[in-house]
Chimera marker file (.cmm) of the C-alpha trace (Angstrom):
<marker_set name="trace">
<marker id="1" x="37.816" y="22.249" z="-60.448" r="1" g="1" b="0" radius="0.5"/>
<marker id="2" x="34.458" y="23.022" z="-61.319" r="1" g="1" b="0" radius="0.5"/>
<marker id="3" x="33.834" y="26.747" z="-60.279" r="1" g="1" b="0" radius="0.5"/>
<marker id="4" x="32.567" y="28.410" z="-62.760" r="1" g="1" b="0" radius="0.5"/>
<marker id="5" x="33.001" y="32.051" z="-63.544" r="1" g="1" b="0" radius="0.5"/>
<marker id="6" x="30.687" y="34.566" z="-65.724" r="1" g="1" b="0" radius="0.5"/>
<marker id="7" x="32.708" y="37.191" z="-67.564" r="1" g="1" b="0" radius="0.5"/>
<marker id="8" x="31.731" y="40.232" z="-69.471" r="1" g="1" b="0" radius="0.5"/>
<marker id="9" x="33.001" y="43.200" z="-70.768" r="1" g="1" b="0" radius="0.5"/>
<marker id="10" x="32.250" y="46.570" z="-72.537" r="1" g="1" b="0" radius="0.5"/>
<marker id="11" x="34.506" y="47.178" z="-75.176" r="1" g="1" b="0" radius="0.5"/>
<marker id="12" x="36.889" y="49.337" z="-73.225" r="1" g="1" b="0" radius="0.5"/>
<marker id="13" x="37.344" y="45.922" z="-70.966" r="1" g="1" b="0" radius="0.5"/>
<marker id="14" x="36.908" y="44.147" z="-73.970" r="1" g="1" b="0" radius="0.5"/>
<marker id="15" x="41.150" y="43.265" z="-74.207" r="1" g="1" b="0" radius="0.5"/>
<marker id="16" x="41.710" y="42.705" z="-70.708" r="1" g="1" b="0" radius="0.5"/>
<marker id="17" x="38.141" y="40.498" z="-70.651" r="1" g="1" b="0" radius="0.5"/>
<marker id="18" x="39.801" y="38.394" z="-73.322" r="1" g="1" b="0" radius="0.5"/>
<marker id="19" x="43.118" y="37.941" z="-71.066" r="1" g="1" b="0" radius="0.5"/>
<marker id="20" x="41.438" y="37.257" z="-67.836" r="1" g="1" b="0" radius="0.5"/>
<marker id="21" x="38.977" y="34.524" z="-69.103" r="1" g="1" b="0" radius="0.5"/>
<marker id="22" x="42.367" y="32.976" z="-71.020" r="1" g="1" b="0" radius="0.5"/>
<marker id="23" x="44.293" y="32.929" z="-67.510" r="1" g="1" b="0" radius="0.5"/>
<marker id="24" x="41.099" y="31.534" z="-66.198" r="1" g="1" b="0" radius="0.5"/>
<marker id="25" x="41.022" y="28.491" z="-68.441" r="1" g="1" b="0" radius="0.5"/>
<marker id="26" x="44.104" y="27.602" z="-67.680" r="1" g="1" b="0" radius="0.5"/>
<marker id="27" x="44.111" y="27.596" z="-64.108" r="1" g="1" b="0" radius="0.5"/>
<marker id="28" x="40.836" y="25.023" z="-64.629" r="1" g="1" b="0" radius="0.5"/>
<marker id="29" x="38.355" y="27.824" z="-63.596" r="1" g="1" b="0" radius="0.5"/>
<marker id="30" x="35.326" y="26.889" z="-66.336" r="1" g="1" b="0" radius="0.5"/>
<marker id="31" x="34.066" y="30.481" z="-68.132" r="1" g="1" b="0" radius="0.5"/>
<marker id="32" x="31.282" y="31.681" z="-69.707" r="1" g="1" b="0" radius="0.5"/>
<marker id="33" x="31.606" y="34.515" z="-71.770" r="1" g="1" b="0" radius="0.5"/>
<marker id="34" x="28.606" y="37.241" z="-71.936" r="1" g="1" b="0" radius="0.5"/>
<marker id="35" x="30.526" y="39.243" z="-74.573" r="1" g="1" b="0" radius="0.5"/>
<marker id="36" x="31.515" y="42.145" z="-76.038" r="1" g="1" b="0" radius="0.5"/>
<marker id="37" x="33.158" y="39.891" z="-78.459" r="1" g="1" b="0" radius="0.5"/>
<marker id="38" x="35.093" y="43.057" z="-80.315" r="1" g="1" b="0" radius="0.5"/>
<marker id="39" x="36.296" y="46.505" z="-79.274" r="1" g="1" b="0" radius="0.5"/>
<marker id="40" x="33.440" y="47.916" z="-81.132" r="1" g="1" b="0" radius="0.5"/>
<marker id="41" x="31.336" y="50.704" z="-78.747" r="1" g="1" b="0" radius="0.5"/>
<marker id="42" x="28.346" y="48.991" z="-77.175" r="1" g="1" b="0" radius="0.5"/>
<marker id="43" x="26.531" y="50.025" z="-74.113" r="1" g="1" b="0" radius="0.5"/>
<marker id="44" x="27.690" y="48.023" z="-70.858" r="1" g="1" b="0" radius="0.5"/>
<marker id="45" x="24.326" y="47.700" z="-68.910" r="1" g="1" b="0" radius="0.5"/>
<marker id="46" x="23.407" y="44.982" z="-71.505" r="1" g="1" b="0" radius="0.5"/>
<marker id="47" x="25.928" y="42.521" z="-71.138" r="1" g="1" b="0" radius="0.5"/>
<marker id="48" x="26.392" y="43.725" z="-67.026" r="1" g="1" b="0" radius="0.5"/>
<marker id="49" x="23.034" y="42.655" z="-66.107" r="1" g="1" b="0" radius="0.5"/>
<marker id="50" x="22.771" y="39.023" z="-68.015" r="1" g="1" b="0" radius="0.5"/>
<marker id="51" x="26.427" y="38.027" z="-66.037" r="1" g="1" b="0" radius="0.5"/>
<marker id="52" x="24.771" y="40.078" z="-62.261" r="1" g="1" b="0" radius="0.5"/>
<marker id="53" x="21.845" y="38.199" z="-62.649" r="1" g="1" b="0" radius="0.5"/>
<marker id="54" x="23.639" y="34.795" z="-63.127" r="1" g="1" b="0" radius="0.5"/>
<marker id="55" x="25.652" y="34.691" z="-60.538" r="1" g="1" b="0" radius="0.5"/>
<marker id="56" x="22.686" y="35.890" z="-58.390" r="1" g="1" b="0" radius="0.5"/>
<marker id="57" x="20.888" y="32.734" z="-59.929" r="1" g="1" b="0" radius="0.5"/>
<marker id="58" x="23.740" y="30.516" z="-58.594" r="1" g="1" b="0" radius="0.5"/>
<marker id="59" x="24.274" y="29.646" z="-62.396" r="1" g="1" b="0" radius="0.5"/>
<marker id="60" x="27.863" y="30.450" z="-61.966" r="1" g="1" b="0" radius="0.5"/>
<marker id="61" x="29.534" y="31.044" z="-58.822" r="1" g="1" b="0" radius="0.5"/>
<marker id="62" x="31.007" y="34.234" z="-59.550" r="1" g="1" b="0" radius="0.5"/>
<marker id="63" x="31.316" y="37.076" z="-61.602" r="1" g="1" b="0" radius="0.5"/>
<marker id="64" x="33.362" y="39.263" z="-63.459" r="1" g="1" b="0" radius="0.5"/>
<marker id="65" x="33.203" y="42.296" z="-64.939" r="1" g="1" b="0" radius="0.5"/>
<marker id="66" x="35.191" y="44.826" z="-67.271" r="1" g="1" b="0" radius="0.5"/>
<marker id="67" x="35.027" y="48.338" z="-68.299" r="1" g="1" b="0" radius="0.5"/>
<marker id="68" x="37.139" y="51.463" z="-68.826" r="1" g="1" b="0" radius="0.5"/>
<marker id="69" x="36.947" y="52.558" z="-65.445" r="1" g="1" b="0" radius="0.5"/>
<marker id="70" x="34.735" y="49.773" z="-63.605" r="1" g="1" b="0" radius="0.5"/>
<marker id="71" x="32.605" y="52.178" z="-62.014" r="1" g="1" b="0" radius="0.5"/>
<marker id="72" x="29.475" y="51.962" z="-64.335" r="1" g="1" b="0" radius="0.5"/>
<marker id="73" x="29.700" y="47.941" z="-64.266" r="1" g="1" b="0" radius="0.5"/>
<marker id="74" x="29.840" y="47.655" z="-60.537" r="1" g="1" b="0" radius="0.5"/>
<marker id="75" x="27.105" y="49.988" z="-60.600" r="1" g="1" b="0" radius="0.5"/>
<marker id="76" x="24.881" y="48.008" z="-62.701" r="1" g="1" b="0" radius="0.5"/>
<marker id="77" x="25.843" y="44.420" z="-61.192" r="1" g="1" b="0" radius="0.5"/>
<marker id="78" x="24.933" y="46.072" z="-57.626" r="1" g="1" b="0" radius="0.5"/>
<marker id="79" x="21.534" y="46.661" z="-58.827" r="1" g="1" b="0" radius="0.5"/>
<marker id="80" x="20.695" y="43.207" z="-58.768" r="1" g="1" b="0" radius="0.5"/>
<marker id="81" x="19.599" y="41.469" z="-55.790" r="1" g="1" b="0" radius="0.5"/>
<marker id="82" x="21.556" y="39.145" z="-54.063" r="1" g="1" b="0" radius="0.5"/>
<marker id="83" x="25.212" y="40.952" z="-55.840" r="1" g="1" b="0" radius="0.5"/>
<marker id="84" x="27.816" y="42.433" z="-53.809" r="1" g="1" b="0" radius="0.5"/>
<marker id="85" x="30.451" y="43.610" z="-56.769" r="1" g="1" b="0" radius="0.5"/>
<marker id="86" x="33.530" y="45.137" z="-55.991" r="1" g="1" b="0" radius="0.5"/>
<marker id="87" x="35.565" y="47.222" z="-57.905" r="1" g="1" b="0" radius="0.5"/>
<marker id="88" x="38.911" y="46.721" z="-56.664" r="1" g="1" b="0" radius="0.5"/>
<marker id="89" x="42.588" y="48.414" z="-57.972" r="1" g="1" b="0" radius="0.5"/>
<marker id="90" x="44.428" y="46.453" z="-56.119" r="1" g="1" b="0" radius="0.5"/>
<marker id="91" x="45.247" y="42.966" z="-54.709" r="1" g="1" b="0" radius="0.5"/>
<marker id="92" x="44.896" y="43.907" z="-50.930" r="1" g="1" b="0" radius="0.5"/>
<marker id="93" x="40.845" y="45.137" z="-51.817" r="1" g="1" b="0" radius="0.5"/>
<marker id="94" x="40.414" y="42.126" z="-53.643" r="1" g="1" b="0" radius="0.5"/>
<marker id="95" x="41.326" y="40.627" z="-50.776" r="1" g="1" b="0" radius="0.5"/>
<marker id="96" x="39.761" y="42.640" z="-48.662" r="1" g="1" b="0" radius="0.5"/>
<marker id="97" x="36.313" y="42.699" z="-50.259" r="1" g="1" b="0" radius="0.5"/>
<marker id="98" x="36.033" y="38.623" z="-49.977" r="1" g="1" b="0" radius="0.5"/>
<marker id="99" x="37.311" y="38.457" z="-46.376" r="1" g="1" b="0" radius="0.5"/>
<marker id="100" x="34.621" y="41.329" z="-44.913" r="1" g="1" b="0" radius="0.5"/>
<marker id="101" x="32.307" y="41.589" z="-47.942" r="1" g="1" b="0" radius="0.5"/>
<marker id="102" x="31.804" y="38.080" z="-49.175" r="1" g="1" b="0" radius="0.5"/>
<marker id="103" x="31.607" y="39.672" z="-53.047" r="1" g="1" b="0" radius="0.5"/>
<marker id="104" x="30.410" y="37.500" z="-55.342" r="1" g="1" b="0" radius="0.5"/>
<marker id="105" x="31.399" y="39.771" z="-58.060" r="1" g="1" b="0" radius="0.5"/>
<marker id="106" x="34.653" y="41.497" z="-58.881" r="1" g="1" b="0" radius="0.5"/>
<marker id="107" x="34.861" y="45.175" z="-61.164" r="1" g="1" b="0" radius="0.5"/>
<marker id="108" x="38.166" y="46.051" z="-62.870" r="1" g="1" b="0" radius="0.5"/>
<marker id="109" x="38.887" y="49.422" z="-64.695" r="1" g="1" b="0" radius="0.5"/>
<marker id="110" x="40.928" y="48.355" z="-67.962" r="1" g="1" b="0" radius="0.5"/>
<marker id="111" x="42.033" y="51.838" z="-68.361" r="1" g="1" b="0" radius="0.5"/>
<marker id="112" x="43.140" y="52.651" z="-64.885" r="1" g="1" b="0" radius="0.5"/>
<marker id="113" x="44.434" y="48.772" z="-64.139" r="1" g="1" b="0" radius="0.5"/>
<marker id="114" x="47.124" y="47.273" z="-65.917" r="1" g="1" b="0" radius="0.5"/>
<marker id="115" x="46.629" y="43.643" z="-67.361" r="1" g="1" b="0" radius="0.5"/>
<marker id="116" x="49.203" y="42.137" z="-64.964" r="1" g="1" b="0" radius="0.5"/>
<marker id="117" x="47.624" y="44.359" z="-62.108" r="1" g="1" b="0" radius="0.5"/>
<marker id="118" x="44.216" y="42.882" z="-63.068" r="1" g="1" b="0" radius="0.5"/>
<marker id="119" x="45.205" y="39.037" z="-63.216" r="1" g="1" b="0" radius="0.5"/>
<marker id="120" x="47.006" y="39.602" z="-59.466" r="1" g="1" b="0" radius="0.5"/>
<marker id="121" x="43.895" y="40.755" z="-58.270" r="1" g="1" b="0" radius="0.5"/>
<marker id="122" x="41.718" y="38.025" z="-60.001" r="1" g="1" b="0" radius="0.5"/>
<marker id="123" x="43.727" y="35.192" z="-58.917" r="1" g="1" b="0" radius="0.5"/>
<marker id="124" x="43.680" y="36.613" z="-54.896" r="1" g="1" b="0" radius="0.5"/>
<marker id="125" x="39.690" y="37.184" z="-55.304" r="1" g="1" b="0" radius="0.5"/>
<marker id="126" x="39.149" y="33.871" z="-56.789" r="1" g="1" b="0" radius="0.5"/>
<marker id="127" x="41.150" y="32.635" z="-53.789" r="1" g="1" b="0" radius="0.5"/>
<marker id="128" x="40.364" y="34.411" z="-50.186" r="1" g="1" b="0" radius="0.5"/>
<marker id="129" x="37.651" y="32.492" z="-48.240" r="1" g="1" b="0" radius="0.5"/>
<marker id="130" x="34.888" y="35.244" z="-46.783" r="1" g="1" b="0" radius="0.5"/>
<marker id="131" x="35.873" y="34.987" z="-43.005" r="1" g="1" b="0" radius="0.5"/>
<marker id="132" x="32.227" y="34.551" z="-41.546" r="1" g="1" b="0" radius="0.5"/>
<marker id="133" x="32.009" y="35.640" z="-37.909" r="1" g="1" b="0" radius="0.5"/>
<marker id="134" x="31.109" y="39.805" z="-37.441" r="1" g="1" b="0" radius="0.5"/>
<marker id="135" x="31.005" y="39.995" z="-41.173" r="1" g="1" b="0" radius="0.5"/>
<marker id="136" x="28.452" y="37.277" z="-42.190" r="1" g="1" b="0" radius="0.5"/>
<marker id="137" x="25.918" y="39.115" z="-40.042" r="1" g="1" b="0" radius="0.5"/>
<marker id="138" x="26.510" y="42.606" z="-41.729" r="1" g="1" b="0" radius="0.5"/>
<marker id="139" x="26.050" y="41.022" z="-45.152" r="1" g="1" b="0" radius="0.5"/>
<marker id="140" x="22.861" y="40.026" z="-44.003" r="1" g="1" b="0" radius="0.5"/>
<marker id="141" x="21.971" y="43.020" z="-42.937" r="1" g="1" b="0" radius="0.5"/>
<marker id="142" x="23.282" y="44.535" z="-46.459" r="1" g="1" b="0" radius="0.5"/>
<marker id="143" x="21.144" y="41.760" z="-48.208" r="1" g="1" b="0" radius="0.5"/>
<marker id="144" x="18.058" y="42.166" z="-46.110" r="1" g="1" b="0" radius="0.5"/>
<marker id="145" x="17.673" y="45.944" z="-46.906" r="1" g="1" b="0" radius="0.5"/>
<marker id="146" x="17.833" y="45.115" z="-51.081" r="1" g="1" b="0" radius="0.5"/>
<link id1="1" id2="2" r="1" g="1" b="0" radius="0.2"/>
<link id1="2" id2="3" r="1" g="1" b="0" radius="0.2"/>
<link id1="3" id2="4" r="1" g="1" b="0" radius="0.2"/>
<link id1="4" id2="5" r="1" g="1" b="0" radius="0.2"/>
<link id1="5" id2="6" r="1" g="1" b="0" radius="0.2"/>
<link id1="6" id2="7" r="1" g="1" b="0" radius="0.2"/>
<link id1="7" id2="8" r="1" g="1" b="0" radius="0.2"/>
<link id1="8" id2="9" r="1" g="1" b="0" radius="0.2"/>
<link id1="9" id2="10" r="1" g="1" b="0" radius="0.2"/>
<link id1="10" id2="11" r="1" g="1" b="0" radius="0.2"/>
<link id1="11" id2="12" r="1" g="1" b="0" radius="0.2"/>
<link id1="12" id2="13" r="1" g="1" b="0" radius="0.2"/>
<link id1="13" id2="14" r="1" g="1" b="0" radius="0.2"/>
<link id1="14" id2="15" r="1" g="1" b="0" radius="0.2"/>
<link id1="15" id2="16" r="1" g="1" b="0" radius="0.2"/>
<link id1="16" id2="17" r="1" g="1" b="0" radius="0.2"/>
<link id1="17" id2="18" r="1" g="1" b="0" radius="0.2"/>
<link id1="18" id2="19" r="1" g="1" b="0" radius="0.2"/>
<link id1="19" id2="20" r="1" g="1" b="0" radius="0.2"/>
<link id1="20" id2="21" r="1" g="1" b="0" radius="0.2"/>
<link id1="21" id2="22" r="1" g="1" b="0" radius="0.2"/>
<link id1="22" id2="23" r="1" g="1" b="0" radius="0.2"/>
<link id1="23" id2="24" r="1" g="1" b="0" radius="0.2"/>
<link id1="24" id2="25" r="1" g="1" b="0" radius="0.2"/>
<link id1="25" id2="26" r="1" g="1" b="0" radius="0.2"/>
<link id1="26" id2="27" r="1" g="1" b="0" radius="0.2"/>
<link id1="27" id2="28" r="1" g="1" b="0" radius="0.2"/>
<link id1="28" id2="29" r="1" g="1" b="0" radius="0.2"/>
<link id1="29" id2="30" r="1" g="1" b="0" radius="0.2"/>
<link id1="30" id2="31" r="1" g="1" b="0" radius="0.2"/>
<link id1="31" id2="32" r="1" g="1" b="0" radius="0.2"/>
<link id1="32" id2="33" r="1" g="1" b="0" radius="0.2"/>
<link id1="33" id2="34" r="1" g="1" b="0" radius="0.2"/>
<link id1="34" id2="35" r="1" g="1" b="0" radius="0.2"/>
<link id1="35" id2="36" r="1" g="1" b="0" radius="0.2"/>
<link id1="36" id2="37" r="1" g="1" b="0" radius="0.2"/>
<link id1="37" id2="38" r="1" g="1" b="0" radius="0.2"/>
<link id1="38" id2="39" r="1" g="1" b="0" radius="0.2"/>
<link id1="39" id2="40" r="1" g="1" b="0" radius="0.2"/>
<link id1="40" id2="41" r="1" g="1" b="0" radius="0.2"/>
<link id1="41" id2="42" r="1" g="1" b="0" radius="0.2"/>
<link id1="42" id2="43" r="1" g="1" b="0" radius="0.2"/>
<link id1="43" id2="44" r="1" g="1" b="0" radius="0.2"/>
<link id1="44" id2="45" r="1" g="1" b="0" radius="0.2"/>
<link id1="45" id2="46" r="1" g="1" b="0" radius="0.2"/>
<link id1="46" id2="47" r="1" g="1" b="0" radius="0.2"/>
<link id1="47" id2="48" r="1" g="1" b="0" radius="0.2"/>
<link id1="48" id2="49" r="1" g="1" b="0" radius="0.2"/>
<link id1="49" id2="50" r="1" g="1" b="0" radius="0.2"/>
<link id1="50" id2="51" r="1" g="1" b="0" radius="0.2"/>
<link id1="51" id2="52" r="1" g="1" b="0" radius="0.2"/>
<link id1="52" id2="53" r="1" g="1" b="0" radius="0.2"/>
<link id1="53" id2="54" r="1" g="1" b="0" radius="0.2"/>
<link id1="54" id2="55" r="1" g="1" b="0" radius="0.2"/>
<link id1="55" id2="56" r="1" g="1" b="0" radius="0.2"/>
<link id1="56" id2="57" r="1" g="1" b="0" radius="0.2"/>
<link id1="57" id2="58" r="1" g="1" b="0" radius="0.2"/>
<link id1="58" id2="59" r="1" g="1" b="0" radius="0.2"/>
<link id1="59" id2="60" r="1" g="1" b="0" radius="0.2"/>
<link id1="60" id2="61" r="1" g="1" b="0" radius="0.2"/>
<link id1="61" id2="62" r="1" g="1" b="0" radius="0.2"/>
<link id1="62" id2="63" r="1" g="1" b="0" radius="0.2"/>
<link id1="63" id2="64" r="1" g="1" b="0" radius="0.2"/>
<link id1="64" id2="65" r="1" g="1" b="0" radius="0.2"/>
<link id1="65" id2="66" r="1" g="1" b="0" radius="0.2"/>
<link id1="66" id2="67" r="1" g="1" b="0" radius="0.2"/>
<link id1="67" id2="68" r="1" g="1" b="0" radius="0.2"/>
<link id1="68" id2="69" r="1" g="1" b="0" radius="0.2"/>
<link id1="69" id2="70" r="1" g="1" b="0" radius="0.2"/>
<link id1="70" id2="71" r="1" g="1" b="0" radius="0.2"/>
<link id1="71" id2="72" r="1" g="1" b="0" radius="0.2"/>
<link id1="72" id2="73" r="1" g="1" b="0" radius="0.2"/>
<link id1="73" id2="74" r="1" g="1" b="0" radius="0.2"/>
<link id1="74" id2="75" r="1" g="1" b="0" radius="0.2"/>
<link id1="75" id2="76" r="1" g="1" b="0" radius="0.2"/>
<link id1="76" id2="77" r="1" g="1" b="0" radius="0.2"/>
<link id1="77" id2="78" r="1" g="1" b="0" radius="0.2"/>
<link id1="78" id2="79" r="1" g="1" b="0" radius="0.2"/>
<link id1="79" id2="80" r="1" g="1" b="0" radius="0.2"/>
<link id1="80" id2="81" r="1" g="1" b="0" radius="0.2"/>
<link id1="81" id2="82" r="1" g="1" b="0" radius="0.2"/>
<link id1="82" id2="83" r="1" g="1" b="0" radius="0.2"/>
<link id1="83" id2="84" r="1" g="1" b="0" radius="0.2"/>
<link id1="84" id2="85" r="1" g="1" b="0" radius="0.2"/>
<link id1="85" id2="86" r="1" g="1" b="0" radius="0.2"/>
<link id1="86" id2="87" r="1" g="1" b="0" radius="0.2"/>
<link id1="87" id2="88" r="1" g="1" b="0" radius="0.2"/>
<link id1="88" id2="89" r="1" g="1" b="0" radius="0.2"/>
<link id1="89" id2="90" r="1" g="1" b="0" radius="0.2"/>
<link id1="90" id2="91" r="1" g="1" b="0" radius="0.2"/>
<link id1="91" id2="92" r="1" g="1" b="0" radius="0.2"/>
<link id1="92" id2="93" r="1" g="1" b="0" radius="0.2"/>
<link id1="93" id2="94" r="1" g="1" b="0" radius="0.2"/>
<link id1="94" id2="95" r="1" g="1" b="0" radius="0.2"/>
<link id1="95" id2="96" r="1" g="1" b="0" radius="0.2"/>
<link id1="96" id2="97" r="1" g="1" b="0" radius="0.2"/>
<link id1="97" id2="98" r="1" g="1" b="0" radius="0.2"/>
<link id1="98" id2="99" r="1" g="1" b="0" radius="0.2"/>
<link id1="99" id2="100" r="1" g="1" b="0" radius="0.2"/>
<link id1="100" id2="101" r="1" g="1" b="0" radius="0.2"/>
<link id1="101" id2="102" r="1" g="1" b="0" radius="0.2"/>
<link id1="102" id2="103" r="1" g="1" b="0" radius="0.2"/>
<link id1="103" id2="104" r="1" g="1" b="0" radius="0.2"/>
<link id1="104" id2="105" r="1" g="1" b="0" radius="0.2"/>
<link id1="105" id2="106" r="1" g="1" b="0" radius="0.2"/>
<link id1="106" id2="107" r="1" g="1" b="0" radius="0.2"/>
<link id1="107" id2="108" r="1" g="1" b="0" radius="0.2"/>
<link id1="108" id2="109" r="1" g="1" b="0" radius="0.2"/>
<link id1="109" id2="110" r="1" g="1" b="0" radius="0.2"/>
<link id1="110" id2="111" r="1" g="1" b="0" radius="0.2"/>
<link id1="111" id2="112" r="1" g="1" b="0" radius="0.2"/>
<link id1="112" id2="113" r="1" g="1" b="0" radius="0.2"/>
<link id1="113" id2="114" r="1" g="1" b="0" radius="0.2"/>
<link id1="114" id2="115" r="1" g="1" b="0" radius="0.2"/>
<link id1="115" id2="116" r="1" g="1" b="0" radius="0.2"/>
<link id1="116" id2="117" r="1" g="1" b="0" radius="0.2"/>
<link id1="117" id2="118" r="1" g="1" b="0" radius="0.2"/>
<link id1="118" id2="119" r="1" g="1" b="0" radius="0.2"/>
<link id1="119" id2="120" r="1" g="1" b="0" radius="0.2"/>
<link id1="120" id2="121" r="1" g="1" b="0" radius="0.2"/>
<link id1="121" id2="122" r="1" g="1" b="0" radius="0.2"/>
<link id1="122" id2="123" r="1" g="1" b="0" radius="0.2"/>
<link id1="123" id2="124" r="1" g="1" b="0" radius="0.2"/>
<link id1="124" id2="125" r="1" g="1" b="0" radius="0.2"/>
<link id1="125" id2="126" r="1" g="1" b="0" radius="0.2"/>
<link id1="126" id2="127" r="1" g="1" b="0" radius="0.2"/>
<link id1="127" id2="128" r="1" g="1" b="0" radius="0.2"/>
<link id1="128" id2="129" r="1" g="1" b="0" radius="0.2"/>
<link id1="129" id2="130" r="1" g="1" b="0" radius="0.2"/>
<link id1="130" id2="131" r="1" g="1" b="0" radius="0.2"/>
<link id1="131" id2="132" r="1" g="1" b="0" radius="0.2"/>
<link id1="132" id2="133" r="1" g="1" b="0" radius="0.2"/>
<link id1="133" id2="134" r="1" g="1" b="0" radius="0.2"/>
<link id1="134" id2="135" r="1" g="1" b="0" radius="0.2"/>
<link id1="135" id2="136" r="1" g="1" b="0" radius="0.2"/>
<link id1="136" id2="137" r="1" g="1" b="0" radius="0.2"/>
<link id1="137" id2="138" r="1" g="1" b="0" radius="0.2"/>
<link id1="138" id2="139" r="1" g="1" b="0" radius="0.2"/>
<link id1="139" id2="140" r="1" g="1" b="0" radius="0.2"/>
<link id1="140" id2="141" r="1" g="1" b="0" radius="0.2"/>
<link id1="141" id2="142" r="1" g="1" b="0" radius="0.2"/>
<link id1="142" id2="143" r="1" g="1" b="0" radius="0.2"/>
<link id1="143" id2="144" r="1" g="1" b="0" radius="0.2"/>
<link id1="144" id2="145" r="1" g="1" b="0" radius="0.2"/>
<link id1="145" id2="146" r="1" g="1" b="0" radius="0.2"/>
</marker_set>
């Protein structure tokens, strides 16, 4: 398999960051880590942007991101062009948001998702094909307007 996947974390996702990219690995799934490296406070939008604007670069082919709630990080990864990052709860709008959104980037809350929670909805986003048709042509309308 060689999709690879950027990671990064604040330090609030830092834990669940460190889980994720080890279930990764060992499903084949090639990762590179943009940090936090520690559960010591550092501002998200710094580590956010550098994995956003790889996965908009086709460096990697997706992306995914950690913090307490997710909010902030989808936030910031949705401010680059070409991103559609979805912070998802559950396995059913990780699902959802690659059938009908074709996200290239995933959000997950650490406090608000349990680990085992998170790596359910990892493995179904990594794994649901976008399903084209009426839904490719309203991503291009969502890309055209960035």
């Amino acid at each position: 398999m060689d999709v690879k996947i950027a990671i990064g974390a604040d330090h609030a996702g830092f834990r669940h960051k460190e889980w994720i990219k080890k279930h990764l690995i060992q499903k084949g799934y090639m990762v590179l880590d943009f940090g936090t490296h520690s559960e010591k406070p550092v501002d998200y939008p710094g580590i956010i942007r550098p994995v956003a604007e790889t996965v908009a670069r086709r460096d990697c082919d997706r992306g995914i991101v950690l913090g307490g709630s997710g909010n902030g990080e989808a936030i910031v990864a949705n401010r680059v062009r070409g991103i559609r990052c979805a912070l998802c709860w559950n396995a059913r709008m990780a699902r959802l948001s690659r059938e009908h959104n074709d996200a290239n980037m995933l959000s997950l809350g650490a406090r608000t998702t349990p680990l085992k929670t998170a790596l359910k909805i990892v493995d179904v986003w990594l794994t649901t094909r976008f399903k084209g048709g009426r839904h490719r042509r309203r991503i291009e309308q969502i890309d055209g307007a960035q």
